[in-house]
N, C-alpha and C positions, 0 to 999 in steps of 0.2 A: 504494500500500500504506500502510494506516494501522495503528499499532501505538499503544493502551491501555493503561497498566500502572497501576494500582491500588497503593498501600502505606501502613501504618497499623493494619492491624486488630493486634486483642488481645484478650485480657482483663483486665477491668477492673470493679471494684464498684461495686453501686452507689453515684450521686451522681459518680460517678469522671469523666474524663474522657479523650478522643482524638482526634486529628487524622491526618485521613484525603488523603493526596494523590494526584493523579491527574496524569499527563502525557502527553498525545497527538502523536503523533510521524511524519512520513512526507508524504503528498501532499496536505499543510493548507495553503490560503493563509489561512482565517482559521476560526473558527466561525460559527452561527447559536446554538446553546444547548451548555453542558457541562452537567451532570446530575449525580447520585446518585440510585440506586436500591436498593432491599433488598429479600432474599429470604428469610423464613423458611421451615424446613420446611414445606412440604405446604400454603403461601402461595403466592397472586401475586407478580410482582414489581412494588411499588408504587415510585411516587416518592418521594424526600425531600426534595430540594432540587436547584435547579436556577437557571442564574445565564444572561443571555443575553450576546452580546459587549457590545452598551451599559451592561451593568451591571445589570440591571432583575435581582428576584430572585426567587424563587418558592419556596415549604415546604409540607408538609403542616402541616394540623393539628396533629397530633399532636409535631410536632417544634418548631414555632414558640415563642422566645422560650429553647430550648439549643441549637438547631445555628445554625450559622452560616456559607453556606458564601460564598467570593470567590475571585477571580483571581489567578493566581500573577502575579509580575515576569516567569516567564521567559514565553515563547508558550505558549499552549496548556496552561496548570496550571491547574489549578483546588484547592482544598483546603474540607476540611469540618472545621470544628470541632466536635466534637458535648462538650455539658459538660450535667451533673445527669442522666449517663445514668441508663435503668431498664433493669429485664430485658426489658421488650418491646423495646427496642431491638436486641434480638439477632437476628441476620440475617448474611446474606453480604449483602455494599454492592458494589454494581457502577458505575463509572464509564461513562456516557456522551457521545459527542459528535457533536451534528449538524452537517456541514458545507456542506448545503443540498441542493437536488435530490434529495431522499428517499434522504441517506446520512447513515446512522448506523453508529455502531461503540462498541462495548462490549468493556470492558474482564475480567478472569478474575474477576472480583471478590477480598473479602478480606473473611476472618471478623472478625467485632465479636460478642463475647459477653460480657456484663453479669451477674455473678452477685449473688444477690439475697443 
């Protein structure tokens, strides 16, 4: 049993700033990638950023060079920074993490809402 929990969302202005963390918990001996993903209304759910256990890192477009996401100290944390948000930022952010042999687990997600 793997358990996801998400915490951080808000609101927040633009230019403003959030930090978003995530901690997976349960039958993990390690990861393959943790993730961030977002969902706006009546959107896919695309990726944001996504960090692998070596550290290697990965972003959209569109977020590269405000978010920032890295590895917690404790196991299994990940956190996002996200800074000079906009309103397109606004979405539910969902924590991901693969831990190999095509298992994934997602988290409730957490509103991030950026008013202009």
């Amino acid at each position: 049993q793997v358990r996801v929990v998400e915490s951080g969302g808000g609101l927040v202005q633009t230019g403003g700033s959030l930090r978003l963390s995530c901690a997976a918990s349960g039958s993990i001996l390690t990861f393959n990638t943790m993730g961030w993903y977002r969902q706006a209304p009546g959107k896919q759910r695309d990726l944001v950023a996504a960090i692998t256990r070596g550290g290697v890192t990965d972003y959209a477009d569109s977020v590269k060079g405000r978010f920032t996401i890295a590895r917690g100290n404790a196991k299994n944390t990940v956190y996002l920074q996200m800074d000079s948000l906009k309103p397109e930022d606004t979405a539910v952010y969902y924590c991901n993490i693969n831990i190999g042999n095509n298992r994934e687990y997602w988290g409730q997600g957490t509103q991030v809402t950026v008013s202009s």
